[in-house]
C-alpha positions in Angstrom: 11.6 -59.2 -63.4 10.3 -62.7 -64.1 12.5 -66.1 -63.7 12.0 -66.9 -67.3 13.0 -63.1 -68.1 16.2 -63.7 -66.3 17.1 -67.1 -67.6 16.7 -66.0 -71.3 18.9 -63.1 -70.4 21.8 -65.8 -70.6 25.0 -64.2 -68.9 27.1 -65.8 -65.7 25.7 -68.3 -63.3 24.5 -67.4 -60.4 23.0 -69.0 -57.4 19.3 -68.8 -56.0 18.4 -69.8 -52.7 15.3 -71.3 -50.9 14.5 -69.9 -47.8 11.5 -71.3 -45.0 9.2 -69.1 -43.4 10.4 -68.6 -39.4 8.3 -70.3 -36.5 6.2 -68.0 -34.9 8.0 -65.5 -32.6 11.1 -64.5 -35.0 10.9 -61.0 -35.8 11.1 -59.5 -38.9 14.3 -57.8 -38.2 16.2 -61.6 -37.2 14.4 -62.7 -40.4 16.2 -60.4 -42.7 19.9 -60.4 -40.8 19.9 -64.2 -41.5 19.1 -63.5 -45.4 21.4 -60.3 -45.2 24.8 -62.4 -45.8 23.7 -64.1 -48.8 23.0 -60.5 -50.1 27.1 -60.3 -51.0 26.3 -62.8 -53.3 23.9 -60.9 -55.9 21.1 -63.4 -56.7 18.8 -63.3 -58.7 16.0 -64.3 -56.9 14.9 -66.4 -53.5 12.5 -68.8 -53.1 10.0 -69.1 -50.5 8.3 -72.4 -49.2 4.6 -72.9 -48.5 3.5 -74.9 -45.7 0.1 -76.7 -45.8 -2.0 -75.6 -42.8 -2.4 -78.2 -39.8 -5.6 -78.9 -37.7 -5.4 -80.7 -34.3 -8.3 -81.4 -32.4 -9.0 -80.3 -29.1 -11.7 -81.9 -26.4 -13.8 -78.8 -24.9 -15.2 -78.7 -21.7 -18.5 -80.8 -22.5 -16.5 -83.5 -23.7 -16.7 -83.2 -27.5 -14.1 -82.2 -30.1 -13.3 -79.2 -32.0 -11.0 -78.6 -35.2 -8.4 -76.1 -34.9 -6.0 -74.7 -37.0 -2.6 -74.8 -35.9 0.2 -72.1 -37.7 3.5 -72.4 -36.7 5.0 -70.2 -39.4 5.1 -66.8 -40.5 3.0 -66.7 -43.9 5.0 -66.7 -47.3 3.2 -63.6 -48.1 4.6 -61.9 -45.2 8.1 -63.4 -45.6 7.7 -61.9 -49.8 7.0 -58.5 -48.2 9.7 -58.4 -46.0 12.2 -59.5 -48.2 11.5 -57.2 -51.6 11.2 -54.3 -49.0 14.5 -54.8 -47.8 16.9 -56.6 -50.5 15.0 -55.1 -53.6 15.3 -58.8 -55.4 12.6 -60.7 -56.9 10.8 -63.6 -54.5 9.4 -66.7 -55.8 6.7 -68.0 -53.3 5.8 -71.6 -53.5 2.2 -72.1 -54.7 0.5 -75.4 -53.4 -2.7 -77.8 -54.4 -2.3 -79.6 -51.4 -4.9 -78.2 -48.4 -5.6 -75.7 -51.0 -9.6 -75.4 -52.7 -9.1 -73.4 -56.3 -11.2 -70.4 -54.7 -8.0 -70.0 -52.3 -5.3 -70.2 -55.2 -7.1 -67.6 -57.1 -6.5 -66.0 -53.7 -3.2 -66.3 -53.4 -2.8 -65.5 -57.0 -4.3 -62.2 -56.8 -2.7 -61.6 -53.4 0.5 -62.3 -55.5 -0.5 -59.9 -58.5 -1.1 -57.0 -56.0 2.2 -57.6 -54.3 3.5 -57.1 -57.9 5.3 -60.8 -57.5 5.5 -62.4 -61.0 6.8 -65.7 -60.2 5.8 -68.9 -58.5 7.5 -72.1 -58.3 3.9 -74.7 -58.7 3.5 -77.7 -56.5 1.6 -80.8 -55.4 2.8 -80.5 -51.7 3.4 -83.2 -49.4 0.7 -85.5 -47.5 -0.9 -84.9 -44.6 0.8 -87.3 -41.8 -0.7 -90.6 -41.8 -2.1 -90.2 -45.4 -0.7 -93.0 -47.4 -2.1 -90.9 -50.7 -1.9 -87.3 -51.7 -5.8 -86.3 -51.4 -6.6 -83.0 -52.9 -9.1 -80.7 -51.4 -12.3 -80.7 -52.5 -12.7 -78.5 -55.6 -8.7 -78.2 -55.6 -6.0 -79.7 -57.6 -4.3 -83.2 -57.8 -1.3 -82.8 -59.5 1.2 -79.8 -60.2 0.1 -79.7 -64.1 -3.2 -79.2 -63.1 -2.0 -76.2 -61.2 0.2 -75.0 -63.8 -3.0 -74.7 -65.8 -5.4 -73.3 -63.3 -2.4 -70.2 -63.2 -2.5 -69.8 -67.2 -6.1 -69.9 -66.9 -6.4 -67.1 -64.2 -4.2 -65.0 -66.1 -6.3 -65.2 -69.6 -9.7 -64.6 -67.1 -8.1 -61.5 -65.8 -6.1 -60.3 -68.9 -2.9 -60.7 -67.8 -1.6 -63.7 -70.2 2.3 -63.9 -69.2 2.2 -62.2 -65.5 3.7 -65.1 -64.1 6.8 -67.2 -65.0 6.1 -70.7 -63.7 8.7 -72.9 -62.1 8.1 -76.4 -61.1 9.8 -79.9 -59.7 11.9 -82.1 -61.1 13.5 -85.1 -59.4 16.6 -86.7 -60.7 15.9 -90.0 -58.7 12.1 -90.1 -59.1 9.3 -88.9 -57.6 8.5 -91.5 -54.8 5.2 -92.1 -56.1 6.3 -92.8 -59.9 6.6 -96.4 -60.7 9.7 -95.5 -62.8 11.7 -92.9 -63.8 10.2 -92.4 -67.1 7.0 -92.2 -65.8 8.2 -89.5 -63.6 9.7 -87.5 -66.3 6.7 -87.7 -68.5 4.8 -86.5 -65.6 7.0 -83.3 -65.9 6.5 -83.0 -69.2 3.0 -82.5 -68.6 3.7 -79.6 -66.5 6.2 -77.8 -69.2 3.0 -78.4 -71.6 0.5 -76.9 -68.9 2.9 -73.8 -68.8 6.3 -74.1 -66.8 8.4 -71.7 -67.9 11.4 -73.8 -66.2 12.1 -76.8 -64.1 14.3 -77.0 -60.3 15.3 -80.0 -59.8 15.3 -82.1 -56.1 18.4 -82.0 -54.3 20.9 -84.8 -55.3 24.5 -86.1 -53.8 25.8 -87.2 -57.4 26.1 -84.9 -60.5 25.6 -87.5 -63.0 21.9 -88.7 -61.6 21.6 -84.8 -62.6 23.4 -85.4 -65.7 21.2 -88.4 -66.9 17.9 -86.6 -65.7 18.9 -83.7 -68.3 19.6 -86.1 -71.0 16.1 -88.2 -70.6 14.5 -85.1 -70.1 15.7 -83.3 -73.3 15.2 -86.8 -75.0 11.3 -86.6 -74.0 10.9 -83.4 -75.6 11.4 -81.0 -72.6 13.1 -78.1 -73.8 12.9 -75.4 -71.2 15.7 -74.8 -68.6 16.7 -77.2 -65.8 18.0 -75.7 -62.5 20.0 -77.8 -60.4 19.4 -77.5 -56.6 21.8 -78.4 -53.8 22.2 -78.8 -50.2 25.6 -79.3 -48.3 25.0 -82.5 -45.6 25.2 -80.6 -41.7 25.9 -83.7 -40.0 25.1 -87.4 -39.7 21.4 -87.1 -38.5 20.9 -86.2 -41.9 22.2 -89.1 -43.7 19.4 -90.7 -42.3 16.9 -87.9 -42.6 17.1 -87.1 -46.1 16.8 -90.0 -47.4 13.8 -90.9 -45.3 12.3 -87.4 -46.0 12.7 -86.7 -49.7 13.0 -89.9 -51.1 17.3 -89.3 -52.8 20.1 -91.5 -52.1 23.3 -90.0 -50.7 26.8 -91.8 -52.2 28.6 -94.3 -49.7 31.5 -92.0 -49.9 29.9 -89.0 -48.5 27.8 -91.5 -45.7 31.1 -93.3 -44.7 33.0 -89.8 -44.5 29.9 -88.6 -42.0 30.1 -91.7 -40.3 34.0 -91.7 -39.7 33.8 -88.2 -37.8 30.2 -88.9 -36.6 31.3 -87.2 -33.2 33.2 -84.2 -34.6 30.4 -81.7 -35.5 32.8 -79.3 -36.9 33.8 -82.1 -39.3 30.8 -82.8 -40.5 30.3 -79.4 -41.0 33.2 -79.0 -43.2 32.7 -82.6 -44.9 29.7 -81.3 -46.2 30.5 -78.1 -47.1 32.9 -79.3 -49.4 31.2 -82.1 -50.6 28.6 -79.3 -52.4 31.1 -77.2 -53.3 32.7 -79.9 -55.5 29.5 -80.4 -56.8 28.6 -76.9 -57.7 31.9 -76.1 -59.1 31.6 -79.6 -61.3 27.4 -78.5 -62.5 29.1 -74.8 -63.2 31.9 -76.4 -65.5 28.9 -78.2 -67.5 26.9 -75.0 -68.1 24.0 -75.1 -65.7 22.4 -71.4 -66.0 22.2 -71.2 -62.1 22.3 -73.5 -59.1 19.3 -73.1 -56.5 20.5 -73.4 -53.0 18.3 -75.1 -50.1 19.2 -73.2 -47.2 16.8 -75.0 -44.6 17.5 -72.1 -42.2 20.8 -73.2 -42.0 22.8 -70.2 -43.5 26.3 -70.4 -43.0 27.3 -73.6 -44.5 25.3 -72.3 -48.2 27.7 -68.6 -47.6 30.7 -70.7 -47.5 30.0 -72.4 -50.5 28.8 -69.2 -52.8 32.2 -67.6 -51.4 33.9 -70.5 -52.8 32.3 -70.9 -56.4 30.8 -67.6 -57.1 
């Protein structure tokens, strides 16, 4: 069943969740007991990051250089596999310009299709380390509209128009690159015209940057559902991390409360945890259709909450 099938279906919230592929060495069996908790909770669908490949460079024996690849992570594909084997929910793998050529997304899209997977959630993708621009492949994409298009375009070529719901980002606080916010959201709205079928938004610390994001957003003419996605704070390396990382601010309450019990892991823990959970019960009291979850391999925190609000 697609996203976009689901959404329209209207009914009860419920919560997604976004899941990384595992390092190398993780089986698939340790894969799917750490996903097997969240099963309890029914949802809908999980999402499934991409991660762009990395190349060192290694001196061989006559002194010059060679390019390798390095993989640290199980592929998405394989991780999609695993998990509609087992659960018998719909995945949503992350589809990615960056490091990508558009001979390799056709790829992926018609490794998709045979895998019977209608849904991707479309995205730039992140630098490469010490990049101070996003610089496409050659013969790839540039931005996530782009993308959106290049999908809409592979499914008219191959007679399959509507295969694939399309998700993309949204970002409450901005993308880090936009010059302002309503750059950023007309940005977005490029990708809803290119084909997005719905939006997920960025993590965020304060419900009404979510809020205001909606309203600007519906005032610019975007009309197709906005997904809110959370993550509960672990501990006080990530009030630092996060930040630094994805480009949000975290409210001084929630920093001073990490800071007061900086040494008290179990704390933290809980100062978190609850710290979503207000926030999810407060976005399901406003009427959000779902709430997407961003598990960052960190499991039980994210059960604690869907035991709590769903």
């Amino acid at each position: 069943m697609k996203v976009s099938e689901i959404l329209s279906a209207g009914g009860k919230p419920f919560p997604t969740l976004e899941i990384v592929p595992p390092l190398d060495g993780m089986t698939k069996a340790e894969l799917l007991e750490d996903i097997r908790p969240f099963m309890d909770f029914h949802p809908k669908y999980i999402n499934i990051t991409c991660h762009r490949d990395e190349y060192t460079y290694v001196q061989e024996p006559d002194g010059s250089y060679s390019r390798r690849l390095v993989r640290r992570r199980i592929s998405e594909s394989a991780v999609c596999g695993a998990i509609q084997s087992e659960f018998k929910v719909e995945v949503v793998p992350h589809l990615i310009c960056a490091g990508a050529s558009a001979q390799q997304i056709e790829g992926q899209l018609n490794d998709f299709r045979f895998m019977d997977i209608h849904n991707v959630l479309a995205l730039r993708g992140d630098s490469l380390r010490g990049e101070k621009r996003f610089t496409p492949e050659k013969d790839g994409y540039a931005h996530a509209d782009e993308l959106v298009s290049a999908i809409r375009a592979f499914e008219r070529r191959n007679g399959i128009e509507g295969f694939f719901s399309i998700g993309v980002g949204g970002y409450p606080e901005k993308h880090f690159e936009a010059a302002n916010i309503e750059t950023d959201i007309l940005n977005l709205k490029r990708k809803v015209d290119a084909g997005a079928d719905y939006i997920v938004s960025q993590m965020f610390f304060d419900n009404r940057v979510f809020y205001d994001f909606v309203e600007r957003c519906r005032k610019a003419g975007i009309r197709v559902p906005i997904i809110p996605g959370l993550k509960p704070i672990s501990g006080p390396r990530q009030i630092a991390l996060l930040p630094e990382t994805f480009s949000i601010d975290i409210p001084l309450d929630l920093t001073k409360e990490i800071e007061n019990h900086r040494d008290d892991k179990a704390a933290c823990y809980r100062i978190g945890q609850e710290w979503c959970c207000s926030q999810c019960r407060d976005l399901l009291r406003h009427g959000v259709p779902s709430v997407h979850f961003y598990t960052m391999g960190r499991p039980d925190n994210v059960i604690g909450i869907l035991r709590e609000c769903f």
